[in-house]
NUVEX-413952 format. One record per atom (N, C-alpha, C, O): atom name; x, y, z. Coordinates in steps of 0.05 Angstrom, whole numbers. Example, Ala and Ser with C-alpha at 12.3 -4.5 7.8 and 13.67 -1.06 7.14 Angstrom:
% NUVEX-413952
+------+--------+--------+--------+
| voba |      u |      v |      w |
+------+--------+--------+--------+
|    N |    264 |   -114 |    156 |
|   CA |    246 |    -90 |    156 |
|    C |    264 |    -66 |    156 |
|    O |    285 |    -66 |    169 |
|    N |    257 |    -45 |    142 |
|   CA |    273 |    -21 |    143 |
|    C |    258 |      1 |    157 |
|    O |    268 |     23 |    161 |
+------+--------+--------+--------+
***
This chain:
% NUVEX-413952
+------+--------+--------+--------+
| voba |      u |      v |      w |
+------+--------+--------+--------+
|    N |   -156 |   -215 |   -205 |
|   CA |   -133 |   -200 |   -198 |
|    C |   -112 |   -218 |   -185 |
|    O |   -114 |   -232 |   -164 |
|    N |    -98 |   -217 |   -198 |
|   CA |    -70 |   -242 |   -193 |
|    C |    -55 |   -221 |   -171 |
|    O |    -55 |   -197 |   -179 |
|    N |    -43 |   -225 |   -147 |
|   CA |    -24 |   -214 |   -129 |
|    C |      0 |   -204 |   -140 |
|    O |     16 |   -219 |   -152 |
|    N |      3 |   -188 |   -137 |
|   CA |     34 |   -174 |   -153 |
|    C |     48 |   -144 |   -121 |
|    O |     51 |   -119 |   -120 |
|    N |     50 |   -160 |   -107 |
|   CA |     64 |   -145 |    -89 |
|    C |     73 |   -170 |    -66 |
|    O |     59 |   -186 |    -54 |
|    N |    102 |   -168 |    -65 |
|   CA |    116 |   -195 |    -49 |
|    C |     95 |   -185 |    -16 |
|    O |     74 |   -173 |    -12 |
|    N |    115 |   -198 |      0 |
|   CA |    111 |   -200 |     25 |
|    C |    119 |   -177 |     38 |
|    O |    103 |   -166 |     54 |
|    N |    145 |   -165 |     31 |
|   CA |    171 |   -144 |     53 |
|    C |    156 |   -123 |     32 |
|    O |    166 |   -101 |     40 |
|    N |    138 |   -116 |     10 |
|   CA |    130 |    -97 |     -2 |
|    C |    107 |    -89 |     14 |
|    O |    105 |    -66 |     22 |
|    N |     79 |   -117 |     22 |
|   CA |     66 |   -116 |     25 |
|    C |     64 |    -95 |     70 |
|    O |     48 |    -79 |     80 |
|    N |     87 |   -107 |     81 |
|   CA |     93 |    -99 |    100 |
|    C |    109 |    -69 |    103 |
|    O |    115 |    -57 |    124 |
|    N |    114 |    -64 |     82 |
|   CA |    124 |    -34 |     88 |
|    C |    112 |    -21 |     82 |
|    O |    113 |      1 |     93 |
|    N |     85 |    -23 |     54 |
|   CA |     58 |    -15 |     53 |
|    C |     47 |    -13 |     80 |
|    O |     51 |     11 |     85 |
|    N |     39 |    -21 |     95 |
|   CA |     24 |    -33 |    123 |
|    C |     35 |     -8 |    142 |
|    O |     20 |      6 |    156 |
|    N |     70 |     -5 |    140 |
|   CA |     77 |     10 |    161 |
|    C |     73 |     45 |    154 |
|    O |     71 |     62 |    171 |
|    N |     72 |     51 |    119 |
|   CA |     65 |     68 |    114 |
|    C |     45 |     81 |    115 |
|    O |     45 |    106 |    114 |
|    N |     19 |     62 |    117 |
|   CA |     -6 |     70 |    125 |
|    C |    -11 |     76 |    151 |
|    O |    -26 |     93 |    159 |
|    N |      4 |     58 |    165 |
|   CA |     10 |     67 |    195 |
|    C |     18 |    104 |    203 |
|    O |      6 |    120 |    217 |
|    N |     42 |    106 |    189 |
|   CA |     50 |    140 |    190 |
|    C |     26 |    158 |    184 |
|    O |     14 |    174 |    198 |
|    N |     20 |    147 |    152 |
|   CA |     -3 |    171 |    140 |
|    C |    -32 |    174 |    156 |
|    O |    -45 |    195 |    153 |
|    N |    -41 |    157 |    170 |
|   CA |    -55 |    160 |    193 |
|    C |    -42 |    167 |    212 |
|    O |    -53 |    187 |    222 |
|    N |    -18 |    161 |    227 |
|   CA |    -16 |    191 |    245 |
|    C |    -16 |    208 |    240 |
|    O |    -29 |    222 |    255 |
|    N |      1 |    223 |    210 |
|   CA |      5 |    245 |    202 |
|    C |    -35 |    260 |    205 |
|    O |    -40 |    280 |    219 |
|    N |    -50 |    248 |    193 |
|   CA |    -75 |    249 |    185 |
|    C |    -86 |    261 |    212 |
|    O |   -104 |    278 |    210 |
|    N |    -75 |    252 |    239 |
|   CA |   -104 |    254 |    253 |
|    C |    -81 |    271 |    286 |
|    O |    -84 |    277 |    310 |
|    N |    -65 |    273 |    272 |
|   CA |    -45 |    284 |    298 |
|    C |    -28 |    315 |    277 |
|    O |    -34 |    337 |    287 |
|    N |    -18 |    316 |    264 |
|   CA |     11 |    329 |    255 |
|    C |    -13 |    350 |    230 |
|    O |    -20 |    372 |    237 |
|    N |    -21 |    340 |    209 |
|   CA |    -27 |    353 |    191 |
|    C |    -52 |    369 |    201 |
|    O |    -67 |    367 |    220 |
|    N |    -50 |    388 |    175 |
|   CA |    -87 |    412 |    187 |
|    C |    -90 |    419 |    158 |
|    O |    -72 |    417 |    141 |
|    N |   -120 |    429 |    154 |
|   CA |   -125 |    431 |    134 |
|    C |   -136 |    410 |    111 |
|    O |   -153 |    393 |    113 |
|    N |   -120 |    416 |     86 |
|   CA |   -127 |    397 |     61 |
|    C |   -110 |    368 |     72 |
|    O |   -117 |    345 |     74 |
|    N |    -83 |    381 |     78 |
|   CA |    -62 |    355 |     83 |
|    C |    -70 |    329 |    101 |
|    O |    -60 |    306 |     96 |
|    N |    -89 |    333 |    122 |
|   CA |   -110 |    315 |    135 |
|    C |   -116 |    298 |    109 |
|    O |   -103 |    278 |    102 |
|    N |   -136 |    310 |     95 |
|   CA |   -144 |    298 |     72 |
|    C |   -128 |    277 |     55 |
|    O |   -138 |    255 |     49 |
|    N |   -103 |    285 |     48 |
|   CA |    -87 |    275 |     34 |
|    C |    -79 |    254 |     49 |
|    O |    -85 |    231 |     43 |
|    N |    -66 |    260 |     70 |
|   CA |    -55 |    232 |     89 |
|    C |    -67 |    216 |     91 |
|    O |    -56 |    194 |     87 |
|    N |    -96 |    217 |    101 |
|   CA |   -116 |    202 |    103 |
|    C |   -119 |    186 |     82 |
|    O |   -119 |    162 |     87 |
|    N |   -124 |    196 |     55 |
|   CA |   -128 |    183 |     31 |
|    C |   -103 |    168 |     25 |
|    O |   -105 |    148 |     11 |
|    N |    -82 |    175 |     33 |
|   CA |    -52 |    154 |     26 |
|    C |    -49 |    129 |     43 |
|    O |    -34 |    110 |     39 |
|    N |    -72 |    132 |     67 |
|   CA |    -64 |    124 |     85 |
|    C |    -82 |    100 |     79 |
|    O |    -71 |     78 |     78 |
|    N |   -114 |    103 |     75 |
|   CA |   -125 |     84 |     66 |
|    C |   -115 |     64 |     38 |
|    O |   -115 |     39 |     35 |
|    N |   -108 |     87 |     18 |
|   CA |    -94 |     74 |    -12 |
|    C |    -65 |     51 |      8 |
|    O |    -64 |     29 |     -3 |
|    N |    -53 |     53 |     22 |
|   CA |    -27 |     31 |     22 |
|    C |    -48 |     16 |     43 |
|    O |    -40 |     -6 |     48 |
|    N |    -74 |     24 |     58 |
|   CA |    -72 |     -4 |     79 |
|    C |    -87 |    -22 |     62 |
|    O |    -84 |    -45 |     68 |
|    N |   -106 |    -17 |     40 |
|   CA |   -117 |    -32 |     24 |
|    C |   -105 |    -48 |     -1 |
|    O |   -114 |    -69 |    -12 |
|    N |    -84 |    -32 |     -8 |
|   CA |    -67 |    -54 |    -28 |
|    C |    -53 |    -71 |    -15 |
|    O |    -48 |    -94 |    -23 |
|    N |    -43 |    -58 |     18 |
|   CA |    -27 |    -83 |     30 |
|    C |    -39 |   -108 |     35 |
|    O |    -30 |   -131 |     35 |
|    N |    -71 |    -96 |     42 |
|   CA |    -92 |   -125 |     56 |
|    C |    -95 |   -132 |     31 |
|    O |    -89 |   -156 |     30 |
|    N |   -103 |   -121 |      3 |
|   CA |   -106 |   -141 |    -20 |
|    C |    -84 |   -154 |    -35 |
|    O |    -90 |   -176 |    -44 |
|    N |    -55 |   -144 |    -39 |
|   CA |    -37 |   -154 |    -45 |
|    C |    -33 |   -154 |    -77 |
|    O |    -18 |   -168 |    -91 |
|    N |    -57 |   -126 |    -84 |
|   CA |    -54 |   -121 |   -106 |
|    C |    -42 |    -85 |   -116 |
|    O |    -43 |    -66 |   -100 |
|    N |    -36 |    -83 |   -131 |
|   CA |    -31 |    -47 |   -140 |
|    C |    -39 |    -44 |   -162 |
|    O |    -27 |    -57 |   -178 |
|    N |    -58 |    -30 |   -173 |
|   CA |    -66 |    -23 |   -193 |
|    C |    -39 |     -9 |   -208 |
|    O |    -27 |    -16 |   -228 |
|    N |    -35 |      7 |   -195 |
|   CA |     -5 |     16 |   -212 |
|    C |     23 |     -1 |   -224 |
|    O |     39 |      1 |   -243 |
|    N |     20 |    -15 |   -209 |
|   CA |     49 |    -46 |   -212 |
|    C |     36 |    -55 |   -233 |
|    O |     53 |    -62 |   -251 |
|    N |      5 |    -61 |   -241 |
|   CA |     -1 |    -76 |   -263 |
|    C |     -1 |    -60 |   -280 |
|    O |      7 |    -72 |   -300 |
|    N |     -7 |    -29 |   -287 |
|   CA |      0 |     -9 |   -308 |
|    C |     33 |    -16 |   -313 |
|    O |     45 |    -18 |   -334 |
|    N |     42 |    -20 |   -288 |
|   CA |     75 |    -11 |   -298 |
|    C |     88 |    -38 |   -305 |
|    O |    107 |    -37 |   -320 |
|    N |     78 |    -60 |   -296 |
|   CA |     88 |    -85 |   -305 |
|    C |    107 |    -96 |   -282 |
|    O |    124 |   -114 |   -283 |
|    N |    102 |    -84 |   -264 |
|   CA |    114 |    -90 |   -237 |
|    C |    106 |   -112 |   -221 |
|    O |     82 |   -115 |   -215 |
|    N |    131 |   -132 |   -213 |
|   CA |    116 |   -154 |   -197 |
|    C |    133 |   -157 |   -173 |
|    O |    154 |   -167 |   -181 |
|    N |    134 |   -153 |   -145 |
|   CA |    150 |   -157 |   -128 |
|    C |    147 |   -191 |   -117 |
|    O |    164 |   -205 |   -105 |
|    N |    116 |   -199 |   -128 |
|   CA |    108 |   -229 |   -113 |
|    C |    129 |   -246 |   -121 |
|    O |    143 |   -242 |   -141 |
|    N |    130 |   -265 |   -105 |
|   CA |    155 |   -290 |   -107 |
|    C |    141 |   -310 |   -128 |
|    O |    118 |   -319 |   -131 |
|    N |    164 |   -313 |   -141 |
|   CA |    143 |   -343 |   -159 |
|    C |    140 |   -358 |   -151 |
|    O |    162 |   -366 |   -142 |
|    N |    114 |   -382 |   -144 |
|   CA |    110 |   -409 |   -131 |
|    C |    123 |   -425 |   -154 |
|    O |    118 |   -419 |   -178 |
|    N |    140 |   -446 |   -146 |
|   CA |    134 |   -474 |   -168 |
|    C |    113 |   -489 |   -159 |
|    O |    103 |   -492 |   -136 |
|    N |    107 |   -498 |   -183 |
|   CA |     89 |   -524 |   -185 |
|    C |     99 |   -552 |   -173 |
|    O |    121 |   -563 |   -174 |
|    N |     79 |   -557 |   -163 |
|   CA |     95 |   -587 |   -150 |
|    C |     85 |   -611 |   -172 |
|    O |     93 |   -634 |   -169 |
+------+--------+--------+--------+
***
């Protein structure tokens, strides 16, 4: 799995997982717990991997290109 999510993608991922766990364990009741929770783990794990399963369905690449030296 080649990285396909930049840096400022990978960090607003990070801050969104941040919300969907508050939402999760403070604000929501019910199923919506559930959901947040699950959104919340889905962005903190693509942010720590730096991958999206969906960006590679869609052909999406936010990562910066390295040159070769």
């Amino acid at each position: 799995m080649k990285p396909n999510e930049g840096t400022a993608d990978r960090v607003i991922r990070l801050v969104l997982s941040a919300v969907f766990f508050t939402l999760a364990f403070t604000v929501t009741a019910g199923v919506w717990t559930y959901v947040a929770a699950g959104l919340g783990v889905l962005m903190l794990a693509t942010a720590a991997v730096g991958y999206c399963p969906l960006y590679a369905l869609l052909g999406v690449n936010t990562c910066a290109v390295r040159k070769a030296s």
